[in-house]
N, C-alpha and C positions, 0 to 999 in steps of 0.2 A: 458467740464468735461469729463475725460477718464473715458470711462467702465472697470470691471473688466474683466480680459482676463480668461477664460476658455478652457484648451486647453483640449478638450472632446477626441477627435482622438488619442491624446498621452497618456491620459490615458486609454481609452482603447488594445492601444499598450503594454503598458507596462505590463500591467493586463495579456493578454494574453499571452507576455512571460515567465512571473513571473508561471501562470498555467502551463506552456507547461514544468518547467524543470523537467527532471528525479527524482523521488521518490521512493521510497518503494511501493505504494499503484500502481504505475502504469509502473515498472519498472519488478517489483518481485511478482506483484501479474497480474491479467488477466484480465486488463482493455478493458473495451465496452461500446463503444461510441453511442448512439442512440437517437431515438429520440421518444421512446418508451414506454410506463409508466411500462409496464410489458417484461421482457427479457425469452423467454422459452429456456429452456435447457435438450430436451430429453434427455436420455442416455439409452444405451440396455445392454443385456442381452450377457455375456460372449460364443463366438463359443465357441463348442467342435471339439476334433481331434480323427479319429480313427485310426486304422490299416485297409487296405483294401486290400482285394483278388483282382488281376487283372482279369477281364471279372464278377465280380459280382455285385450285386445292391449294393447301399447304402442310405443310411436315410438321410435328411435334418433335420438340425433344425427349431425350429422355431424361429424366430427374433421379443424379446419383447421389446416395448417399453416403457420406463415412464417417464414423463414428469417433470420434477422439474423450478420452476418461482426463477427468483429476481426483486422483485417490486420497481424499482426507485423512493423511496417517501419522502425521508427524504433530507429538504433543510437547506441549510445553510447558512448565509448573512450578510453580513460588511456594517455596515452604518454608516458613520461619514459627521457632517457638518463644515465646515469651517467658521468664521466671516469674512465677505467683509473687514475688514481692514486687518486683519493676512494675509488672501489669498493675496490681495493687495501688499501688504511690505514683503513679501515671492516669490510671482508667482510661475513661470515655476519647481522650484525643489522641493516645498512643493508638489506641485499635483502628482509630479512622486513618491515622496516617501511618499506620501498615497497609491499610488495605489500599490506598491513593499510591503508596510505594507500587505493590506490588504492580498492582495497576498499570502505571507507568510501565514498569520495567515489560511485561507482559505485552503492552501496545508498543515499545522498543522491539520487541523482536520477530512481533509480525512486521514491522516498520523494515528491521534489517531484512527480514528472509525478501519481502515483496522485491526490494531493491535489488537486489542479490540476484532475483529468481527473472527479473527483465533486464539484467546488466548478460546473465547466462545465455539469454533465448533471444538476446538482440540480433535481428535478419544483416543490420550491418553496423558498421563502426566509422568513425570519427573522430581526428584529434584536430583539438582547437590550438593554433599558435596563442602566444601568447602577445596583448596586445590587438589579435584578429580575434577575436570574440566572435563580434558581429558576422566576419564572414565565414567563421568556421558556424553560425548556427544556420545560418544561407545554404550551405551546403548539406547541413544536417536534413533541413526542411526538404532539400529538394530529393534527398533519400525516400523519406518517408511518401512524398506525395506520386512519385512514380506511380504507376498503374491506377490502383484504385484509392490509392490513401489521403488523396485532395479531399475526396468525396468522406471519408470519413473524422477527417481532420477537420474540415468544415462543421461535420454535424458534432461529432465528439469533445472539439477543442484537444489543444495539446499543448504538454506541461515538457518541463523543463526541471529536472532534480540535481543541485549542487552542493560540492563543502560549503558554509560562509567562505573559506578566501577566495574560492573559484567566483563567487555569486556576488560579492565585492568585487568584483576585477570585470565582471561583466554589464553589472548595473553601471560601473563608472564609464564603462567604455561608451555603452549605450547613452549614458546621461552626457558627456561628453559630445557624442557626433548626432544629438538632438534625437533620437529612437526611442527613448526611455517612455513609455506610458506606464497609466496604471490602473487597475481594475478592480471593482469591488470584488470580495473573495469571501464567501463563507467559513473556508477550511483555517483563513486566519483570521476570520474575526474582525475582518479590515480592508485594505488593498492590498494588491499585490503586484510585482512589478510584471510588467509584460515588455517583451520584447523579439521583434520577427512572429510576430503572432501567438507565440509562448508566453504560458505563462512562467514565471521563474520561480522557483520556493530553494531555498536553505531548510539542509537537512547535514548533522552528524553523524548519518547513518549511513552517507554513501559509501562505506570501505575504504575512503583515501581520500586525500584531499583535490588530489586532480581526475578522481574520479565520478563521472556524468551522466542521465542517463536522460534521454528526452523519447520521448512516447505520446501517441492517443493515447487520451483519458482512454481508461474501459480496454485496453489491451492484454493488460494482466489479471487473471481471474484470480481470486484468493477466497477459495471452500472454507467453510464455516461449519465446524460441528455444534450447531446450536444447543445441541442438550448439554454438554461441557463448559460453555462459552463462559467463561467468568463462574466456574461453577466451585464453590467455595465449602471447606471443611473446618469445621473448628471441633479440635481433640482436647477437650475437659481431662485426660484419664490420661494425664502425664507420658505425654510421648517419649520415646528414646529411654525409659526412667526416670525422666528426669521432674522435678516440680515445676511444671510449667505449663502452658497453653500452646497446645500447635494451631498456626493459622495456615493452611491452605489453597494455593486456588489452580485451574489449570486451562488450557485449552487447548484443543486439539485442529488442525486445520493441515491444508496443501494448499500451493501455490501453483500454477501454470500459464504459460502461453502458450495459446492454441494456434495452427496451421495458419489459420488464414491472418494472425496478427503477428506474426514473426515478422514481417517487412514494416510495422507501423513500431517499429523499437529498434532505437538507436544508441551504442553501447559508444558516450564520449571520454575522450579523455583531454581533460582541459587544462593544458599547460602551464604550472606554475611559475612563481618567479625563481 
């Protein structure tokens, strides 16, 4: 009598590509990888500059510290089992595309928490009329560029996260009063639209449809429990009782903005029809 074949190796292969592709959450925001249950994140206290007389003293400052944490505590996990005849009379392409499932679903809810977690810790907000796109993201930009955020929007770039209807109603608005460019883009594979210096991505993940969130890249930090990451169990020994196969996999991480990027997140809301 043949046993059932289990190909453990490939699934975990797959798992781990399916985790590794380009996202939002670790693409556009400031992913860290650790193996750490608490991430610290000093940050100091801005130099000053003076004017100085040549041959005279001058003053130092003093350089403060404060420490701000992201606690990697919140896990997440895909458990599904298979019955020994399905697996059987399926094999080798069921298992891979459980584990591309899971996968997905798993890069979904880092995808939601990230959005979530800079729509909460947006420094201000924004709503776009509808029709005014363009100048509701004019106003948006000039939120973020206040004090110091020119300076890091320059270096950083910054994105722009929408429903498709919202991101339809903006691209036309833009391709309409002649704004619309476009950029090569790694994270899709292609171009992407840009507009007011943003870039714009379509996402399902915003929480609503006229819900928006525009940011420096690199604003939201999202911890990584590496040793968990895509870390995968396959149960031979009939889970729950039952005659079957349990596939496994989980991940553990936290989300944060820190102090000094609270003002570089902008929490929009873009008026539908």
């Amino acid at each position: 009598m043949a046993n059932t074949i289990v190909y453990k190796e490939d699934f975990a292969v797959t798992m781990q590509e399916k985790l590794s592709e380009m996202k939002f959450w670790n693409t556009l925001g400031d992913a860290i990888f650790t193996d750490k249950k608490v991430f610290n994140n000093p940050y100091k206290n801005d130099p000053t500059v003076a004017s100085y007389t040549r041959g005279a003293q001058f003053t130092y400052t003093d350089v403060t510290l404060t420490n701000e944490t992201l606690n990697i505590a919140t896990t997440a996990i895909s458990a599904e089992y298979i019955d020994r005849a399905d697996l059987d009379q399926n094999g080798y392409d069921l298992q891979m595309r459980l584990a591309s499932d899971q996968g997905d679903e798993l890069q979904d809810t880092l995808e939601t928490a990230f959005i979530a977690a800079g729509v909460a810790a947006a420094g201000n907000s924004n709503t776009w009329a509808l029709g005014s796109y363009i100048d509701g993201l004019a106003v948006t930009r000039s939120l973020i560029v206040a004090d110091k955020g020119l300076r890091l929007l320059e270096r950083k770039g910054g994105s722009v996260l929408m429903s498709p209807s919202a991101y339809a109603l903006l691209v036309g608005e833009a391709q309409s009063a002649g704004v619309l460019t476009f950029a090569e883009d790694a994270l899709v594979n292609g171009t992407v639209a840009k507009v007011g210096g943003f870039k714009i991505y379509e996402s399902n993940l915003t929480g609503g449809a006229t819900q928006a969130l525009a940011f420096v890249n690199k604003s939201i930090t999202v911890g990584i429990l590496n040793t968990t990451f895509g870390m995968t169990i396959v149960d031979e020994a009939n889970p729950d009782n039952r005659s079957a196969i349990g596939f496994t996999t989980r991940i553990d991480y936290g989300i944060k903005v820190f102090f000094n990027n609270v003002n570089m997140i902008v929490d929009v809301t873009a008026a539908a029809v």
